[in-house]
C-alpha positions in Angstrom: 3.8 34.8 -8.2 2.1 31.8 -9.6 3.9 29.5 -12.6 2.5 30.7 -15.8 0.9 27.6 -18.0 3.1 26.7 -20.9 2.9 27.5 -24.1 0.2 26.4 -26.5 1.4 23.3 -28.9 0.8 26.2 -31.7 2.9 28.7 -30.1 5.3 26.6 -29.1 6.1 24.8 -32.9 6.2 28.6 -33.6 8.8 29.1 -31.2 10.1 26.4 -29.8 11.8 26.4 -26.1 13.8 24.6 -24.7 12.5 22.1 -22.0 15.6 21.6 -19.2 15.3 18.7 -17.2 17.6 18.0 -14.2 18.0 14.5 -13.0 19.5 12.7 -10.2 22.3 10.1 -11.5 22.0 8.7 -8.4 18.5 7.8 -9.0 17.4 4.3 -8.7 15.3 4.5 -11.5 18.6 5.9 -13.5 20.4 3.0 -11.6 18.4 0.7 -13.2 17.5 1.3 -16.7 21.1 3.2 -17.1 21.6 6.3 -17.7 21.5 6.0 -21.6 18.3 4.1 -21.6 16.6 7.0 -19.4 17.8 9.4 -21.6 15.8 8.0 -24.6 12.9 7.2 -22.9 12.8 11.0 -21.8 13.5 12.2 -25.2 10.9 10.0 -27.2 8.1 11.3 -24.3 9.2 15.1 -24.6 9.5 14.7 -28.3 5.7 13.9 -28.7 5.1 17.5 -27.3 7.4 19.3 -29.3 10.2 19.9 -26.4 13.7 21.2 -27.3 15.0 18.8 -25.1 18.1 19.2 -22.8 19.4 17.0 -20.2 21.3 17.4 -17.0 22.8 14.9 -15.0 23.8 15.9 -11.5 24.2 14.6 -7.8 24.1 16.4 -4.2 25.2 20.1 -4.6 25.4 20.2 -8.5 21.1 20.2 -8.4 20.5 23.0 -7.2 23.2 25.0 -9.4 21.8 23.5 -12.7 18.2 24.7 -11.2 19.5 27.9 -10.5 21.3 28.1 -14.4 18.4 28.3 -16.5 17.7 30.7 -18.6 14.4 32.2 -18.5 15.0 33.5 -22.0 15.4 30.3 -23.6 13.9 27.7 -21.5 10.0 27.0 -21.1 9.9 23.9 -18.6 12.2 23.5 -16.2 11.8 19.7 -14.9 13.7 18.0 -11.5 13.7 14.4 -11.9 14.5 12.3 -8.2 12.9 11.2 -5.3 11.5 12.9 -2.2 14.5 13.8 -0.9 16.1 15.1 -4.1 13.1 17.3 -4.8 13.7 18.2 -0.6 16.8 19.6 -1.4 15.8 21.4 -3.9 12.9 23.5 -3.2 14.8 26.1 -2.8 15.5 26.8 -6.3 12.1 25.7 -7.7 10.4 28.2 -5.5 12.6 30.7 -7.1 12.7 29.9 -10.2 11.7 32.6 -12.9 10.3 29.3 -15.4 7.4 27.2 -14.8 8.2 23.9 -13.3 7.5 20.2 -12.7 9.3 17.2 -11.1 9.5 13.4 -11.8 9.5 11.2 -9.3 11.9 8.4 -9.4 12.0 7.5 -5.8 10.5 4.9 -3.7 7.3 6.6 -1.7 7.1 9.8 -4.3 4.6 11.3 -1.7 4.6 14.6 -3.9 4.3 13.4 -6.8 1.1 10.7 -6.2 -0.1 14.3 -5.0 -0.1 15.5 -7.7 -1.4 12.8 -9.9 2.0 11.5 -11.2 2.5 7.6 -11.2 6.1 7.0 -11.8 4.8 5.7 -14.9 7.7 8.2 -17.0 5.5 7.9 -20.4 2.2 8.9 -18.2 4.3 11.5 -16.2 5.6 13.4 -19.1 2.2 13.5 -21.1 0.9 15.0 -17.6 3.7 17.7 -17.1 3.2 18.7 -20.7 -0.4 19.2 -21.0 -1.1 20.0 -17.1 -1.6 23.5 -15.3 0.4 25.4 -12.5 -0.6 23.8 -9.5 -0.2 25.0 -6.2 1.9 23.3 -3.3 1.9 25.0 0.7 5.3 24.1 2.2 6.2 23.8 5.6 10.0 24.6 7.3 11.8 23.3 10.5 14.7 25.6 11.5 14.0 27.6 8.5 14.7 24.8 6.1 12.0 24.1 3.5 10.3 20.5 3.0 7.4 19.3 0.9 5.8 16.2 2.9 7.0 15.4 6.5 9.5 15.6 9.1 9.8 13.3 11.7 11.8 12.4 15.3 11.9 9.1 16.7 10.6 5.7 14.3 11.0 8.1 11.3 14.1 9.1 12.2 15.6 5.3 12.4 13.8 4.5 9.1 15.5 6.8 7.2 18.9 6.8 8.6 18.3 2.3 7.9 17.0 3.6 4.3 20.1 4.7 3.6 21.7 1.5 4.6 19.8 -0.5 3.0 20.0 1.4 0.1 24.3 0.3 -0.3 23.6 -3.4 0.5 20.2 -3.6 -1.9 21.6 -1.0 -4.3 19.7 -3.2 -6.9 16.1 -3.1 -5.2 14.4 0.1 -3.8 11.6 -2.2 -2.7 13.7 -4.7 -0.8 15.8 -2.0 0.6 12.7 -0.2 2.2 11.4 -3.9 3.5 14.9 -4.6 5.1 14.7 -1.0 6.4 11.2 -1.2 8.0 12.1 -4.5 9.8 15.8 -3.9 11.3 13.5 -0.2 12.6 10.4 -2.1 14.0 12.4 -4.6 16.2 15.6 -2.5 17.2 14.1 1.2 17.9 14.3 2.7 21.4 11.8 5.3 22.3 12.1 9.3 23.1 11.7 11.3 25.5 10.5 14.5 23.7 8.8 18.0 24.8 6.4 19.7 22.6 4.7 23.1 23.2 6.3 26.1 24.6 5.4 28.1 27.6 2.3 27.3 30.0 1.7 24.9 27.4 5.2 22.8 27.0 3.7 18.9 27.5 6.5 16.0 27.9 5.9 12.5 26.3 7.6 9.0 26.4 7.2 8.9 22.3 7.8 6.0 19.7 7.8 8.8 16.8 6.5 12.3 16.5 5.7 13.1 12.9 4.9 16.4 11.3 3.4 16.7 8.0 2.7 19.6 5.6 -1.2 19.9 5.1 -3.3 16.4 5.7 -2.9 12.9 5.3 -5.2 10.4 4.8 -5.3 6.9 4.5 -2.8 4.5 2.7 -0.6 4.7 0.8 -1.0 8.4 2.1 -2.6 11.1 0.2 -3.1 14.8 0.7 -6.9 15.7 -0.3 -5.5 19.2 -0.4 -2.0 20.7 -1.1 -2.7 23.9 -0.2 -4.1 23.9 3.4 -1.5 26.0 4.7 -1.3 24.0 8.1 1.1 21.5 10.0 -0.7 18.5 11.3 1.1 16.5 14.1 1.0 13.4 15.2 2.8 11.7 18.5 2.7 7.9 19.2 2.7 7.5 22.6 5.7 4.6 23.6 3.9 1.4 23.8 6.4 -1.2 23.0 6.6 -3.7 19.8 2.9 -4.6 20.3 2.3 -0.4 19.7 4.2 -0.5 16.7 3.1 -3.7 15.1 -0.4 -2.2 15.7 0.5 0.6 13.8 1.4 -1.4 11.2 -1.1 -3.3 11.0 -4.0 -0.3 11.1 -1.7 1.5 8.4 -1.8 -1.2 6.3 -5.7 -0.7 6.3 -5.7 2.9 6.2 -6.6 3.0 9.8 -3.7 4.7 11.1 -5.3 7.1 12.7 -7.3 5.0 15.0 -4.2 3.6 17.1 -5.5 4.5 20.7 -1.7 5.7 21.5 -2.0 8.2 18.9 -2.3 11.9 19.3 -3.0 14.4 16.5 -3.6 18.0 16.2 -3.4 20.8 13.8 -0.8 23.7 14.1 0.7 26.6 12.4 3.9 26.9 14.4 5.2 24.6 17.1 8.7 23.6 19.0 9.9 20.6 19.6 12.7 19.8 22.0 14.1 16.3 22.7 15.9 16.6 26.3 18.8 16.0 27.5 20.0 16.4 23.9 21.5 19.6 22.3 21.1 18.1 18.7 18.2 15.9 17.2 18.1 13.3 14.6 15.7 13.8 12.2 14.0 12.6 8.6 12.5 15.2 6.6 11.5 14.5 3.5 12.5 10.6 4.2 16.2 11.7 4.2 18.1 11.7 7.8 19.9 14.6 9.2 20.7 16.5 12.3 19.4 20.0 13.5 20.7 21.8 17.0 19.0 23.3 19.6 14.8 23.6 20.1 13.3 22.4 17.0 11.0 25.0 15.5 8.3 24.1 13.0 6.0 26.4 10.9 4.3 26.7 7.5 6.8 28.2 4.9 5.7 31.9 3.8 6.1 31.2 -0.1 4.0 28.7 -2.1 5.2 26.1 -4.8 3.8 26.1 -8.1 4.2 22.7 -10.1 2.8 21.7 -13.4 0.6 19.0 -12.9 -2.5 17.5 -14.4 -5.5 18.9 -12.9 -7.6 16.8 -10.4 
């Protein structure tokens, strides 16, 4: 069922609900400004809409449990503040949860939330959460896990897993971290030998990355033109080398990605992927790495996300 819009300003002075807000501590953005400086800047934006404001720090496992602990009763908003990966992790909940809700994004990309029209401007992001509409968001899965924007083998794989490098030895800059991430991935990755398809139709390719992403992108940075397309799109590079994947670059940079003459797209609803000679696969999905076993299984999730959001 769809997110129901929050409560007039009227109704709400009349009786006021609480507004929960679950962040990451781990957050760069929390990093940053600390986590007492956050917590006032959250508290003078929520304040200008009449939110009974609560506050949750939490890390890895303890997310999702202070998602699930809300108390329709009581709460109006619930809010996850994080990046990509945090909000990965926890679609679970939010697709389950009995209160209208709405993310932050605090990370370095925030695919999802430029989406939605959020600028990781927190003053901007808070007015827009506050004042915006239930707004819905297709998911996709791969082994039956849930994610939001893209999974990927291959080039997106070693970015992520280099991410997370980077992100203990330039704990004090996202944006340096992803440089150094990008560069150490663009001159040491190896390509794979991958097979997509099954059946009559199972095709083998010598691949620099295969990436999957929920509904269409465009352009860059990326943008989805429409969240609810229901659909997987893939892409495969084609191994070409260092020149391939500096001419990548170089065409992403313009928006042009999809012109590479090594690239292969198409549109899906459920596919496999198998990577052989390899019983598990490294993967990124969400840009966070991890490992899934046996044929890789993709398809568009059966429940939608709703997520207030200001209207475009």
């Amino acid at each position: 069922m769809p997110a129901k819009p929050l409560a007039s300003p009227a109704s709400a002075r009349a009786t006021p609900k609480e507004v929960v807000v679950v962040i990451n501590r781990r957050a760069g953005r929390v990093l940053q400004m600390g986590q007492e400086s956050f917590a006032r800047t959250l508290s003078e934006g929520f304040a200008r809409h009449n939110g009974v404001l609560h506050l949750v720090f939490a890390q890895g496992e303890d997310i999702n449990a202070a998602l699930k602990a809300v108390d329709p009763q009581t709460v109006g908003l619930l809010v996850l503040a994080g990046g990509d990966g945090t909000l990965s992790h926890a679609l679970d909940a939010l697709v389950a949860s009995p209160v209208p809700c709405a993310i932050l994004p605090l990370g370095t990309l925030n695919l999802l939330g430029r989406d939605l029209g959020l600028t990781g401007d927190l003053a901007h992001d808070i007015d827009a959460i506050c004042t915006g509409t239930p707004r819905a968001v297709s998911l996709a899965e791969v082994n039956g896990r849930r994610f939001h924007s893209n999974a990927g083998f291959g080039l997106m794989s070693t970015m992520a897993r280099e991410r997370e490098n980077a992100r203990r030895a330039f704990p004090f800059s996202r944006a340096l971290g992803f440089v150094a991430a990008g560069l150490r991935t663009l001159f040491t990755y190896r390509p794979i030998e991958v097979e997509l398809g099954e059946g009559e139709k199972r095709r083998q390719f010598y691949a620099d990355t295969v990436l999957v992403t929920s509904n269409h992108f465009e352009g860059m940075p990326w943008r989805r033109p429409n969240l609810e397309g229901r659909l997987l799109e893939v892409h495969l590079l084609e191994a070409g080398g260092l020149s391939a994947r500096l001419k990548l670059l170089w065409l992403a940079a313009q928006g042009r990605w999809r012109d590479h003459d090594r690239l292969t797209s198409f549109t899906a609803t459920r596919f496999i992927v198998r990577r052989r000679k390899k019983r598990s696969v490294a993967l990124s999905i969400d840009g966070e790495a991890c490992r899934l076993h046996g044929p890789i299984v993709f398809n568009v999730a059966p429940e939608t996300l709703y997520l207030h959001a200001p209207d475009t």
